[in-house]
C-alpha positions as CSV (number, residue, x, y, z in Angstrom):
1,X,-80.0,-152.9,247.7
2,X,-82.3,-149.9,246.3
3,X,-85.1,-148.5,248.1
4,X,-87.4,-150.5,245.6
5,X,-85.9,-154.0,246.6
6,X,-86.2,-152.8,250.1
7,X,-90.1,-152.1,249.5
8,X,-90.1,-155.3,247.6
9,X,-88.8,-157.6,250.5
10,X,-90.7,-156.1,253.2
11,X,-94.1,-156.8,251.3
12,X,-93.1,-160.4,250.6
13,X,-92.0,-160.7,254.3
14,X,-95.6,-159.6,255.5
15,X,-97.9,-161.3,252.9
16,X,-96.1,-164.8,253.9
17,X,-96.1,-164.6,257.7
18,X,-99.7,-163.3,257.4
19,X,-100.0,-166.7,255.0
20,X,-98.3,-168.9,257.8
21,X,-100.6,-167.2,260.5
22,X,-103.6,-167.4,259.0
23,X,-103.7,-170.0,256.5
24,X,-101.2,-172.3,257.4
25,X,-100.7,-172.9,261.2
26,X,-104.6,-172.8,261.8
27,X,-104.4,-176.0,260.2
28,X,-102.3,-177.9,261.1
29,X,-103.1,-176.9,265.0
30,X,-106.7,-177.4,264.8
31,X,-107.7,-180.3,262.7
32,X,-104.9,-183.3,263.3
33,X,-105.0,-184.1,266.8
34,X,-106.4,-187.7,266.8
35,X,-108.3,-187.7,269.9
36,X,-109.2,-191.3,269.3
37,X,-106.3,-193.5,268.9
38,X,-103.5,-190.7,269.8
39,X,-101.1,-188.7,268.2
40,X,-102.4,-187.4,265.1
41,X,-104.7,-187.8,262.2
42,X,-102.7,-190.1,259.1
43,X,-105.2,-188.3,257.0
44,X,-107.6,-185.3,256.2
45,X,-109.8,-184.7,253.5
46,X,-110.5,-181.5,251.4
47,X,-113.9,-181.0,253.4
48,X,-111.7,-181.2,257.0
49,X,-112.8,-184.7,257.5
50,X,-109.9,-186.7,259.3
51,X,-109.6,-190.7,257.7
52,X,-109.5,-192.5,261.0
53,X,-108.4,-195.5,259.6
54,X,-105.9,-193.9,258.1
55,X,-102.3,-195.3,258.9
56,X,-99.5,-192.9,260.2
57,X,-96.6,-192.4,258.7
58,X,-92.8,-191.2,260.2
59,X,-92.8,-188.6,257.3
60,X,-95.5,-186.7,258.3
61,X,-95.0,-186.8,262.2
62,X,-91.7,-185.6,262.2
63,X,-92.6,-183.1,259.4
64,X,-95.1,-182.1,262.0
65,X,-92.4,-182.2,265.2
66,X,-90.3,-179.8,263.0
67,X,-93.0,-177.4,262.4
68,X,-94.7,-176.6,265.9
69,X,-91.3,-176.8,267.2
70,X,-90.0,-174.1,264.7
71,X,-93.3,-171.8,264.9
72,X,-93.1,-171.7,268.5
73,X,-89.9,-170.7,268.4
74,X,-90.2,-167.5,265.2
75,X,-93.7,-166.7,265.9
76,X,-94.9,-168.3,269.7
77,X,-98.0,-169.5,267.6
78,X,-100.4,-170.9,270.2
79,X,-100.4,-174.6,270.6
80,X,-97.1,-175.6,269.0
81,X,-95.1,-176.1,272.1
82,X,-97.8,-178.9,273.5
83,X,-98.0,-180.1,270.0
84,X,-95.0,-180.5,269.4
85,X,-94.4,-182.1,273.0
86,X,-97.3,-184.2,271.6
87,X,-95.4,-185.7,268.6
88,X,-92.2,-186.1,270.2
89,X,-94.0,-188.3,272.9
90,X,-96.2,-190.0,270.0
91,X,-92.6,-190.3,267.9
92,X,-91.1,-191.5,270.7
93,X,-93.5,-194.4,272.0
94,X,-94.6,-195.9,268.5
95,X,-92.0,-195.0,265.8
96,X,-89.0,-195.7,267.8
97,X,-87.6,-199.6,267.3
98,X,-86.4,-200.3,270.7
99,X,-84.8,-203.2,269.4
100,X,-82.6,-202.2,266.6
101,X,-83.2,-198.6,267.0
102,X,-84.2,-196.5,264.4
103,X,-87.6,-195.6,263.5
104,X,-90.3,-197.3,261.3
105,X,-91.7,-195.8,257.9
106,X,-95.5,-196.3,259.2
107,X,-97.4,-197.4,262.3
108,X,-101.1,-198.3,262.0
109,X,-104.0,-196.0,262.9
110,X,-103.5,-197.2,266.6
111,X,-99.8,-196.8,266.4
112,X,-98.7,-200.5,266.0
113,X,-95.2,-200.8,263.6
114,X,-97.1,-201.9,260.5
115,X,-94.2,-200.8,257.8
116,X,-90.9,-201.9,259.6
117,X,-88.4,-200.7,256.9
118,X,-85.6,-198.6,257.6
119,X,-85.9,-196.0,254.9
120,X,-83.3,-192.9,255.0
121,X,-86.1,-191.0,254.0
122,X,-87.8,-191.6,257.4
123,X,-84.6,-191.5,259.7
124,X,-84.3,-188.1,258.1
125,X,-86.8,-186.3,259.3
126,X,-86.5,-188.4,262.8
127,X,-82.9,-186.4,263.0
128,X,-84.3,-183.4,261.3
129,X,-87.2,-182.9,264.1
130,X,-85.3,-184.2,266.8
131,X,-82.5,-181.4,266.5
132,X,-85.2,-178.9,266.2
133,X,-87.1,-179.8,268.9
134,X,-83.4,-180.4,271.1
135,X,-82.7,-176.9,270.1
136,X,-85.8,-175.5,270.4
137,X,-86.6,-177.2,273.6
138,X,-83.4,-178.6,274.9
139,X,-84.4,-181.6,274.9
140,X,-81.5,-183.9,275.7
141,X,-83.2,-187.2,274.5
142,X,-84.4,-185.6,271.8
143,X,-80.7,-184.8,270.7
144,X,-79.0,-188.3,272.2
145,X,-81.5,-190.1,269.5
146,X,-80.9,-187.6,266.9
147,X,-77.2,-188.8,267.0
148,X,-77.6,-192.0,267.5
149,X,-80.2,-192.6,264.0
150,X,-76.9,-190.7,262.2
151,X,-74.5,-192.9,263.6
152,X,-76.3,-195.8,262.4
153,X,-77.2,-194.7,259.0
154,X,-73.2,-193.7,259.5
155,X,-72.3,-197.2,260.2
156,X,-75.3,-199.4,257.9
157,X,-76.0,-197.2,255.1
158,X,-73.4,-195.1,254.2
159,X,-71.5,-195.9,250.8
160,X,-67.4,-195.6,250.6
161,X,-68.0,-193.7,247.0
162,X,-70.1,-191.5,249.1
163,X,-73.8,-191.0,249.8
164,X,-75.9,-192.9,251.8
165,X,-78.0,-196.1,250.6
166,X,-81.8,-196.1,250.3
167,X,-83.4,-198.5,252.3
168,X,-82.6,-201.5,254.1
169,X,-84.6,-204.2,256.2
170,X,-85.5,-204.0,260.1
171,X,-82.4,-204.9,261.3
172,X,-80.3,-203.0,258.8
173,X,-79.1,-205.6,256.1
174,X,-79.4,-203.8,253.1
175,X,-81.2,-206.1,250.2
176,X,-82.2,-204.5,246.5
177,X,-85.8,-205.8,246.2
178,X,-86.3,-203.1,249.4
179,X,-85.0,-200.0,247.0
180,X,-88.5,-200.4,244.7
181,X,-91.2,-198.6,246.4
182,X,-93.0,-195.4,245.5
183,X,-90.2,-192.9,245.9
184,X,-87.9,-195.4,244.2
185,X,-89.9,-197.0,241.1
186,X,-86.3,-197.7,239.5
187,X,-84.9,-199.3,242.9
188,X,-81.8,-196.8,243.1
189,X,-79.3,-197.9,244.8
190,X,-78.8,-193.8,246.1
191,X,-82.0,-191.9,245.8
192,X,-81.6,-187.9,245.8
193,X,-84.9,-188.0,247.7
194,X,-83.9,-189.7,250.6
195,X,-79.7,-188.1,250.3
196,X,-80.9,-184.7,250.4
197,X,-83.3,-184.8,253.5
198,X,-80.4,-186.8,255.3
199,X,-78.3,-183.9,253.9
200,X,-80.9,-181.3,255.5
201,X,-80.7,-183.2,258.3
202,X,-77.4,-183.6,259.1
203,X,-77.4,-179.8,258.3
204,X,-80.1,-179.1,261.2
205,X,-78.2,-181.5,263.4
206,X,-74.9,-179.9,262.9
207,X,-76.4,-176.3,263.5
208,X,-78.3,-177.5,266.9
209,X,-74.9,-179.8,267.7
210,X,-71.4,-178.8,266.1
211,X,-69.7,-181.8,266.9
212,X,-66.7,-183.1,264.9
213,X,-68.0,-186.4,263.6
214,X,-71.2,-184.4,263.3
215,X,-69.8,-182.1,260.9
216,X,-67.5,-184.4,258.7
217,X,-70.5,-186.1,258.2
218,X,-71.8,-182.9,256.9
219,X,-68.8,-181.9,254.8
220,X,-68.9,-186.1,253.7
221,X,-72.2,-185.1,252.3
222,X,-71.6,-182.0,250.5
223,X,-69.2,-183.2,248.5
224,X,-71.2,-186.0,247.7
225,X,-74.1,-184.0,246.5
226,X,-71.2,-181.2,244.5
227,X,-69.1,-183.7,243.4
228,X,-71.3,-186.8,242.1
229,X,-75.4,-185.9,242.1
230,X,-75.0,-182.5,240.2
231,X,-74.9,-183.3,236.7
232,X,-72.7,-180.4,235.3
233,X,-73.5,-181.2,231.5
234,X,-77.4,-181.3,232.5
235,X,-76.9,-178.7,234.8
236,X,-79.7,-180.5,237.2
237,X,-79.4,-183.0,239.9
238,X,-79.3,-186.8,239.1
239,X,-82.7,-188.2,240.8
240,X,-81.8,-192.3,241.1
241,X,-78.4,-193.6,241.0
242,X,-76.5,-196.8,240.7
243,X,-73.4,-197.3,243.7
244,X,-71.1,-195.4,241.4
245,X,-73.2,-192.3,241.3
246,X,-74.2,-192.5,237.7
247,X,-77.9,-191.9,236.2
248,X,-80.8,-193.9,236.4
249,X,-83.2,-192.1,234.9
250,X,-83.9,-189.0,233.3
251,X,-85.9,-187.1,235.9
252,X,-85.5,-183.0,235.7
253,X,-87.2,-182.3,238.9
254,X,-87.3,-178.2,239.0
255,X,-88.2,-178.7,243.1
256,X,-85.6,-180.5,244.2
257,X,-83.2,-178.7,242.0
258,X,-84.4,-175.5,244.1
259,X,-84.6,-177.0,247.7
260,X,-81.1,-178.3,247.2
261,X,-79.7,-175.3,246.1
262,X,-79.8,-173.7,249.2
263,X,-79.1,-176.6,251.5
264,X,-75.9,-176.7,249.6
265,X,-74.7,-172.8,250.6
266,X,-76.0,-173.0,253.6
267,X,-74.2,-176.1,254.9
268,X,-71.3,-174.6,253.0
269,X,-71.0,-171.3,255.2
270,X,-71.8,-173.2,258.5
271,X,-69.0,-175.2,257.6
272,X,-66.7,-172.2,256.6
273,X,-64.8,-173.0,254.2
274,X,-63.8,-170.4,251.5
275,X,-63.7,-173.2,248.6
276,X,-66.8,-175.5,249.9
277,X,-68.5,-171.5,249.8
278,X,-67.5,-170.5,245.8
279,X,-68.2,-173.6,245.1
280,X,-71.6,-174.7,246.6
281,X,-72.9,-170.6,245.6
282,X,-71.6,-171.2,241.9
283,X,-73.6,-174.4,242.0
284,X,-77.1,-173.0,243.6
285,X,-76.9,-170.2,240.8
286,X,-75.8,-173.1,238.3
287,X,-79.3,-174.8,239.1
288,X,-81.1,-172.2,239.7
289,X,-80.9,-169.8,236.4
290,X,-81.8,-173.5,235.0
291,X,-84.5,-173.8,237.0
292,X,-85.5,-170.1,236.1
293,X,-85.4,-170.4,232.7
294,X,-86.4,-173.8,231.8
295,X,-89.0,-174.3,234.7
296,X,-90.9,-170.8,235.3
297,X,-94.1,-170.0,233.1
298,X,-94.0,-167.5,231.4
299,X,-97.7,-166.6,231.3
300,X,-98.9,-167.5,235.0
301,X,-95.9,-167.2,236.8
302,X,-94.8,-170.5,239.5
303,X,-92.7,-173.4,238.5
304,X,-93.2,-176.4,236.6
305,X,-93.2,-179.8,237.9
306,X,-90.6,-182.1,236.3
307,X,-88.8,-182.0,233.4
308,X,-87.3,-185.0,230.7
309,X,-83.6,-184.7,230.1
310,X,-83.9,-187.1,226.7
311,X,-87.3,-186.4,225.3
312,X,-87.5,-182.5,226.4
313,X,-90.6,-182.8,227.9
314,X,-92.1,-181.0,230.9
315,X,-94.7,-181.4,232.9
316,X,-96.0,-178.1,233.7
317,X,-98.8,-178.4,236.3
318,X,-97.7,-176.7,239.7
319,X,-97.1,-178.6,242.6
320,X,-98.0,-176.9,246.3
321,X,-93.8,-178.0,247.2
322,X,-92.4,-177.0,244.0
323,X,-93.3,-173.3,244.1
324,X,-92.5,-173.2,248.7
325,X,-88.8,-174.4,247.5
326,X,-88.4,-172.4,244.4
327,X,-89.5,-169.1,246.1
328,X,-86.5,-169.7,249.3
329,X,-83.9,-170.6,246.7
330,X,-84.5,-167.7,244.5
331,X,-84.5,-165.6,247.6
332,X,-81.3,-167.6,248.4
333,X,-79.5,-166.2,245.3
334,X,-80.7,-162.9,245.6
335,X,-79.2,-162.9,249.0
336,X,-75.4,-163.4,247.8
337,X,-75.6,-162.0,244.8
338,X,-77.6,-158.6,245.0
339,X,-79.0,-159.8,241.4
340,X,-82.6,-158.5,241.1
341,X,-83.5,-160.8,238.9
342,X,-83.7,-163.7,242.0
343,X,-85.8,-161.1,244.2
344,X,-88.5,-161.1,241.3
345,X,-88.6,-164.6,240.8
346,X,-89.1,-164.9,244.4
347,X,-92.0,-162.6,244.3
348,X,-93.4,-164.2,240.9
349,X,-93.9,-167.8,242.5
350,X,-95.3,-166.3,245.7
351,X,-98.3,-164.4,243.7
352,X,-99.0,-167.3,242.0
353,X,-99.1,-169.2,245.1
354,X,-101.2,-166.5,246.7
355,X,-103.4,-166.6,243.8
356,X,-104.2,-170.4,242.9
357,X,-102.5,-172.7,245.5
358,X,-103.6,-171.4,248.9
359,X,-106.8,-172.4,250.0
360,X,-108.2,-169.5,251.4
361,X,-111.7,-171.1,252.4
362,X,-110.2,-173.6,255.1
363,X,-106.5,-173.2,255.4
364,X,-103.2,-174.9,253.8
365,X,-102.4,-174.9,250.2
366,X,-103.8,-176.9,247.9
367,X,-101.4,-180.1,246.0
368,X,-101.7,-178.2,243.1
369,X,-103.1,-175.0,242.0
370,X,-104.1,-174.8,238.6
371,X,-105.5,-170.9,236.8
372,X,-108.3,-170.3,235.2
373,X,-107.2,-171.1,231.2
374,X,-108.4,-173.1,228.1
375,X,-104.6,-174.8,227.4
376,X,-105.7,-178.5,227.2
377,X,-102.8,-179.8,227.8
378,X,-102.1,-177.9,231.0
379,X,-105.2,-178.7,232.4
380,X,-104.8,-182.5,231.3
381,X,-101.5,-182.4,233.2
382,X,-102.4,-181.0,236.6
383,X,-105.5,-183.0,236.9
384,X,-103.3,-186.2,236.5
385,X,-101.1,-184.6,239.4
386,X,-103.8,-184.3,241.4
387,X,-105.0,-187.6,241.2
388,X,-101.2,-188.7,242.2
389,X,-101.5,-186.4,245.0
390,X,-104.8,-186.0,246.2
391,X,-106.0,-182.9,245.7
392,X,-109.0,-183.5,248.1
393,X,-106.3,-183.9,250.8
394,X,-105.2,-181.4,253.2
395,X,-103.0,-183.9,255.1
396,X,-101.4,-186.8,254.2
397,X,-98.5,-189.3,254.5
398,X,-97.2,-187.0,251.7
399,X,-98.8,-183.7,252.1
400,X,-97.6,-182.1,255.1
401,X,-96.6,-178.5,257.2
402,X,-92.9,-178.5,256.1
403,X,-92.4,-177.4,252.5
404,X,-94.8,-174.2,252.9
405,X,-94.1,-173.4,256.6
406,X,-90.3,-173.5,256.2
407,X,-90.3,-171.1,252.9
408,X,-92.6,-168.6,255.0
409,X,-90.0,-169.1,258.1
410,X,-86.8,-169.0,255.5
411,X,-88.4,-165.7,254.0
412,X,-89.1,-163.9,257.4
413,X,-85.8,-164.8,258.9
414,X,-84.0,-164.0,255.7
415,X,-85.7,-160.8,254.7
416,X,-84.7,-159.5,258.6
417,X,-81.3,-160.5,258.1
418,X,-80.9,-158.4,254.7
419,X,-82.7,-155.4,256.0
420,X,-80.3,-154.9,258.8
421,X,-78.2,-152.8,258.4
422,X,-74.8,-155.4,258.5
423,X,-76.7,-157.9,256.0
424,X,-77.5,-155.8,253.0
425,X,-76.7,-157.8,249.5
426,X,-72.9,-156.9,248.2
């Protein structure tokens, strides 16, 4: 690492906690607590307004669990702890099935079960928070319900091919008209959406708690993700898929591509094992010089969207999510490989989030951030996207703390690890 890099990572380090300090946390801290009905808001509005009708979804309050729990523990930002005791309670009380355990995908404003599927998207991030706050915390029942939502999704939704199914009723029976729903417009069988955040997870889970079965489970889903959901002709990550693994659809998404990337060496190392290693760090750079080349504009800077593997296509407007997980896997690569190329991609998505995605009037980032330019198309494109995502939305059922919290926490805990002196790039 040259003096430059050095320079280079120490600037990105500051400009994103100062982000996470000032932009992001004050948000989420002071504007969600729904002093009404409990818990937290289901919704505000670009002008801070909270939607108290608004139902609430398992997404966003674990999402939210996982954030106050990990900025309390980085950066002892004031609030989290009792926020994040907050959400566990509210997680606890009106997500939580008492009867065939799991949790529910949404609850209504006043925290009645209102969507009672059992999405693996959902039971994700209930084992996702749960480990953070256990480890944060040490919260035993936060941990014993942690494990038992894996052992379930172990024992109901877990294919012998490998990989985990998508969705399945209440009580667990697994039926294909539940597959089709907004994440899963094809009704996959085995979503990459909802197999990587159990893989992220199980990862979280297995750092907080290195039991056996916890890690086999682990290793069960890495080779799942190396073996059948990389596409090695595309060199991209299947998004739906049938039983057997193969392709549904033709979805490049340049985000998931990213986030994945780095779940896939870091679950590798924590598992230590030379081969799983080469092999998940061949992969992430596989991806990610795809990602770099294919998905970074070349006039702006950021990421694309998604891409079309038959027509070519690519939708370039850029997503708020797209641009957090493409600036930690860049990093990522940089990290193992001392390649300089990684660092400045890193540093290329952040300015343009800095630039046109933060919303430096009244905190968080925007869903997407769109320049000042006359391309038609471009413009065309990101104002579709932000009718699909709400632009005027600061919080939502989909728009939540995680994506941009976690790459300013990955960044700060990264960047201190490669300036010591014992973690300086080969």
């Amino acid at each position: 690492m040259t003096q430059e890099e050095r320079r280079i990572i120490v600037d990105l380090r500051t400009r994103m906690e100062h982000n996470l300090k000032t932009c992001i946390l004050p948000f989420w801290t002071r504007y969600m607590t729904d002093q009404v009905h409990g818990g937290f808001y289901g919704r505000v509005d670009g002008s801070l307004q909270p939607d108290l009708s608004s139902p609430k979804s398992m997404v966003l309050n674990g999402r939210m669990l996982w954030t106050y729990s990990r900025a309390w523990d980085m950066v002892r930002y004031p609030a989290c702890q009792e926020l994040a005791q907050r959400a566990f309670r509210y997680i606890q009380s009106h997500f939580w099935d008492e009867l065939y355990g799991g949790v529910y995908w949404a609850v209504t404003c006043r925290g009645e079960p209102s969507e009672l599927e059992k999405r693996t998207y959902a039971q994700a991030f209930l084992i996702y928070s749960y480990a953070e706050y256990y480890r944060v915390f040490g919260s035993k029942e936060a941990l014993d319900r942690a494990r038992q939502v894996l052992s379930l999704l172990n024992r109901h939704m877990k294919y012998p091919q490998g990989g985990y199914a998508d969705s399945a009723a209440r009580d667990w029976l697994r039926d294909d008209w539940i597959n089709f729903w907004v994440k899963n417009r094809t009704g996959a069988a085995k979503l990459l959406n909802s197999n990587m955040h159990l893989f992220e997870a199980i990862y979280n889970l297995a750092q907080a708690a290195p039991e056996p079965w916890i890690l086999q489970s682990l290793r069960d889903e890495l080779e799942f993700l190396l073996g059948t959901v990389v596409d090695r002709k595309l060199h991209h990550l299947k998004a739906a898929m049938d039983v057997s693994g193969a392709r549904l659809d033709h979805e490049i998404n340049y985000g998931h591509d990213a986030e994945c990337s780095y779940l896939l060496t870091g679950a590798a190392e924590l598992l230590g094992d030379a081969d799983l290693i080469r092999r998940a760090r061949e992969t992430a750079v596989d991806l990610m010089d795809h990602v770099l080349a294919e998905g970074m504009d070349p006039e702006y800077g950021g990421l694309y969207y998604i891409g079309d593997s038959a027509s070519g296509e690519i939708n370039r407007a850029k997503i708020w999510w797209v641009q957090a997980e493409g600036i930690t896997a860049s990093f990522n690569c940089y990290q193992f490989t001392g390649d300089r190329r990684y660092l400045d991609a890193a540093v290329n998505i952040w300015n343009y989030v800095e630039r046109y995605v933060v919303n430096h009037d009244l905190g968080e980032w925007y869903s997407v951030g769109l320049p000042p330019c006359d391309d038609t198309e471009l413009r065309a494109q990101a104002d579709q996207l932000k009718e699909v995502f709400n632009n005027n939305e600061l919080a939502g059922k989909g728009k939540c703390p995680y994506h941009n919290s976690r790459t300013c926490f990955e960044i700060m805990r990264r960047a201190d690890v490669i300036l010591s002196p014992a973690g300086a790039c080969p």
